[in-house]
C-alpha positions as CSV (number, residue, x, y, z in Angstrom):
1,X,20.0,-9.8,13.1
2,X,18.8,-6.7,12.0
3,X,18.7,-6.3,8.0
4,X,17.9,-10.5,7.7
5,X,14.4,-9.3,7.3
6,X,14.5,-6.7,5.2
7,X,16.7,-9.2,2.7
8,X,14.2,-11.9,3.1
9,X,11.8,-9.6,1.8
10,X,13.8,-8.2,-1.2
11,X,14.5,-11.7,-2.0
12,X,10.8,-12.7,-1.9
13,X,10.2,-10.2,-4.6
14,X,12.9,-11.0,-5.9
15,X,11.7,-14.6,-6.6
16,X,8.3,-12.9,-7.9
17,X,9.9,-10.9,-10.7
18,X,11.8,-13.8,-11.9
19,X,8.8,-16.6,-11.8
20,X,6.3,-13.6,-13.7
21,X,3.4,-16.0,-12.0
22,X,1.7,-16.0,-8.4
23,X,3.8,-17.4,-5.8
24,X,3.7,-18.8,-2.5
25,X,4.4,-16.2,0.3
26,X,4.5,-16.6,3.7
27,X,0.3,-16.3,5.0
28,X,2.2,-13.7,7.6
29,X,4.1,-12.0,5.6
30,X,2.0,-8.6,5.8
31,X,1.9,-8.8,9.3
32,X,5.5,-9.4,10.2
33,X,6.9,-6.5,8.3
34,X,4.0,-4.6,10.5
35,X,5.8,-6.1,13.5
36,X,9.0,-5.4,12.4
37,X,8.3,-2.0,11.4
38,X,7.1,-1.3,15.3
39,X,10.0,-3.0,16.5
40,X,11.9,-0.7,14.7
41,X,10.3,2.4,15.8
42,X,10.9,1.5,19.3
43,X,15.0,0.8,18.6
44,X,14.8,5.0,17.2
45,X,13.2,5.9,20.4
46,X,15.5,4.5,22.7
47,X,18.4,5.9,21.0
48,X,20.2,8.8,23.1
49,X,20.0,11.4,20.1
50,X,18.2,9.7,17.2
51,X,17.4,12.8,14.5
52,X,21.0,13.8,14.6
53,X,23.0,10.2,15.0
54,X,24.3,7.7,12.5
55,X,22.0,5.0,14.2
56,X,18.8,7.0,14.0
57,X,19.7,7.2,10.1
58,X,20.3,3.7,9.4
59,X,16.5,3.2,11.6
60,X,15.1,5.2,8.9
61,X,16.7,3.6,6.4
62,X,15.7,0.5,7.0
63,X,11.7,1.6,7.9
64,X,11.7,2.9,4.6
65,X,12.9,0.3,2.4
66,X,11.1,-2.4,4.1
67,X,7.7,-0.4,3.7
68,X,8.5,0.5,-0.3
69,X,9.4,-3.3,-0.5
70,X,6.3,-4.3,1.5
71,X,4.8,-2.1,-1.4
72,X,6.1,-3.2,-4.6
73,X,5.1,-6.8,-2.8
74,X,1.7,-5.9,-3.1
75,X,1.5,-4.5,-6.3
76,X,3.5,-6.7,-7.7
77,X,1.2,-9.4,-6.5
78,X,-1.8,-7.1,-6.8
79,X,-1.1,-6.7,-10.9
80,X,-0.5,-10.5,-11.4
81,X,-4.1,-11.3,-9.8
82,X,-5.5,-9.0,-12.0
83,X,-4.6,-11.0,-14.8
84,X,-5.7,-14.5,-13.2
85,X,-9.0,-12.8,-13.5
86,X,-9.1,-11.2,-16.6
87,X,-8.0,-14.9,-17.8
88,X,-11.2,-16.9,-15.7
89,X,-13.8,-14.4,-17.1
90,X,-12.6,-14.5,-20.3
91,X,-12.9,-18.3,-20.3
92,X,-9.2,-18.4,-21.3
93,X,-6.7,-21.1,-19.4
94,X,-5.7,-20.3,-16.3
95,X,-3.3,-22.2,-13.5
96,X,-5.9,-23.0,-10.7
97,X,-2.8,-24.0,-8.6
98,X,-1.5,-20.8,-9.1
99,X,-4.7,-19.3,-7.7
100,X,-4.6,-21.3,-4.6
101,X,-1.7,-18.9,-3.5
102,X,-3.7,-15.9,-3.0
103,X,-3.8,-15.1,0.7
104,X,-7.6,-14.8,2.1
105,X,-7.4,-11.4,1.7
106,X,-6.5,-11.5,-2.3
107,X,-8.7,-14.1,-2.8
108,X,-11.8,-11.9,-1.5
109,X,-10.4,-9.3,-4.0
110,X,-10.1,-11.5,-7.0
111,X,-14.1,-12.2,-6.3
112,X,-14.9,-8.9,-6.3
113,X,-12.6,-7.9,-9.1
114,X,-15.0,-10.9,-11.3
115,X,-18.2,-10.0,-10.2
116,X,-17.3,-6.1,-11.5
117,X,-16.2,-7.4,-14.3
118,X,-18.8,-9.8,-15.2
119,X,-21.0,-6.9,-14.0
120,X,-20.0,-4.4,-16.4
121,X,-20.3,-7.0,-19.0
122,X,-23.9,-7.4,-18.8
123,X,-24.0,-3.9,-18.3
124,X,-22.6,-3.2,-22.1
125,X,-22.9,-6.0,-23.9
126,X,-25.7,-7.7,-23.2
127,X,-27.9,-4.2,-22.5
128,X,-29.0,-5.6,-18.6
129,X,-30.2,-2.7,-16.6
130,X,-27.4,-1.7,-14.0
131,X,-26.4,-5.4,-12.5
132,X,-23.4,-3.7,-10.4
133,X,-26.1,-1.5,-8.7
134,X,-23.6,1.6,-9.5
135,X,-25.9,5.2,-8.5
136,X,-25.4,8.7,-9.7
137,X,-23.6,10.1,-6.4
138,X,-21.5,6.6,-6.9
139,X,-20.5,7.7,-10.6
140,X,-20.3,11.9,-9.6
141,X,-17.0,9.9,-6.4
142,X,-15.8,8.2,-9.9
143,X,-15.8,10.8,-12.1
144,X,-14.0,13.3,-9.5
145,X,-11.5,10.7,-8.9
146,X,-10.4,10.1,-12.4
147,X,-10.5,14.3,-12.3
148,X,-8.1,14.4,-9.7
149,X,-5.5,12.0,-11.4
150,X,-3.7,8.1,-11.3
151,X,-3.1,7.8,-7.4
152,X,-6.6,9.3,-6.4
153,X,-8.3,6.2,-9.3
154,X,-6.1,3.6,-7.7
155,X,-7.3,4.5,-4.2
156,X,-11.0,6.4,-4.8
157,X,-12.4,5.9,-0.9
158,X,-9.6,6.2,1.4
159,X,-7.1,8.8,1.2
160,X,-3.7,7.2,1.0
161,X,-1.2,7.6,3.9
162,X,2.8,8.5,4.0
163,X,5.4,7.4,6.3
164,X,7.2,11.0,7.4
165,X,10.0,11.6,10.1
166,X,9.2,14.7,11.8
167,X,11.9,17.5,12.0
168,X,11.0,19.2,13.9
169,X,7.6,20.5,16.3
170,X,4.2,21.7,15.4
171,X,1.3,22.3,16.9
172,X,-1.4,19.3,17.0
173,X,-3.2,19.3,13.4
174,X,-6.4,17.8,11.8
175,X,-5.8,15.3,8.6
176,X,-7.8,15.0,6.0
177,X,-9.2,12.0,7.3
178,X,-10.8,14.1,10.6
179,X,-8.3,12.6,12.9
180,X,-6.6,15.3,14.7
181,X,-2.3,14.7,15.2
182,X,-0.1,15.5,17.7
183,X,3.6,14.8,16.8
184,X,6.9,16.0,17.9
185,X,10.2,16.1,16.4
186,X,11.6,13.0,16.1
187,X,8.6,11.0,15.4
188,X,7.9,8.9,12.9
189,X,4.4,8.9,11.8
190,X,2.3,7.7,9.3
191,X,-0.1,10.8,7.5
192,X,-2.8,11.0,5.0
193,X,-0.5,11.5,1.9
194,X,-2.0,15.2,1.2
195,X,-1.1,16.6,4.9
196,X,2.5,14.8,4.7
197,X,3.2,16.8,1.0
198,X,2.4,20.1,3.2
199,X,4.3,19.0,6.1
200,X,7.3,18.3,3.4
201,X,7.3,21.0,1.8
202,X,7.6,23.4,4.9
203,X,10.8,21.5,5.6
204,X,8.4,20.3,9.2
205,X,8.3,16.1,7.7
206,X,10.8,14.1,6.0
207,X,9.3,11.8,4.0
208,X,10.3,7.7,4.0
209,X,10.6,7.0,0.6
210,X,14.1,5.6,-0.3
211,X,15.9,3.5,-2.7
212,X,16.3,0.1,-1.9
């Protein structure tokens, strides 16, 4: 039934705000709200009239709450293995058991989160000559993202992307990520985050980013 998954997912976070600890979720959790998401997308194209109907709204409702959910998922979970690491390098207790519920994909990021740290480490307190292996045109990407502000630092080598509903035509475009787009009105597309604010602000793109 449509909106079972989307509450499955709100109560999954749900359950992760009120343990404060790494939990178990579902290995394909990721990937279903991918599927989902498609699924979705193919219900608002086979609407009649979808940009002007009360069905085509409720479709883009529901997209955008279950990708902002999907979101605060990750960085929910993102935030919490953060600290699991923090606590192993600083030789503090931590819940192995707890750490046995990163997905394969979070586990390969909690190695490289302690090998940077551990890195950095030996780097300034123990005076060892460059262990990360960090050159200058490595520092000048660093230094221009911090420049540049919070979301550019959290994301410094891909350009981040935004869900939009197109309102209405344009001619096909190249993103800032060289890949050239052809939408249409109607659409619902997913835009490197820079080309979507433009596309916003000309009234072209609505963007997908709703309360829950």
């Amino acid at each position: 039934m449509a909106g079972d998954f989307l509450e499955k997912l709100r109560q999954t976070l749900l359950d992760m705000h009120h343990t404060g600890r790494l939990s178990y979720i579902e290995p394909a959790l990721y990937e279903n709200a991918r599927d989902y998401i498609e699924r979705l997308k193919v219900d608002y194209y086979g609407l009649e009239n979808p940009l002007d109907s009360r069905a085509g709204s409720l479709v883009i409702e529901e997209i955008g709450s279950v990708t902002d959910t999907v979101q605060e998922i990750f960085s929910l979970r993102t935030r919490q293995i953060l600290d699991l690491a923090f606590q192993q390098v600083e030789g503090q207790y931590f819940d192995k058991e707890e750490a046995r519920k990163m997905l394969p994909a979070e586990r390969a990021m909690y190695a490289q989160i302690i090998d940077a740290i551990d890195g950095c480490r030996a780097t300034l307190v123990h005076g060892e000559e460059d262990p990360l292996g960090i050159r200058a045109t490595d520092m000048d990407s660093i230094d221009e993202a911090i420049d540049a502000g919070p979301e550019v630092v959290a994301t410094p080598v891909t350009s981040p992307y935004a869900l939009v509903h197109i309102k209405s035509g344009i001619e096909p475009f190249m993103g800032v990520d060289g890949r050239t787009y052809a939408v249409e009105r109607g659409d619902i597309v997913t835009l490197p985050e820079s080309n979507a604010d433009v596309l916003c602000e000309r009234g072209i793109a609505l963007s997908i980013r709703l309360n829950k």
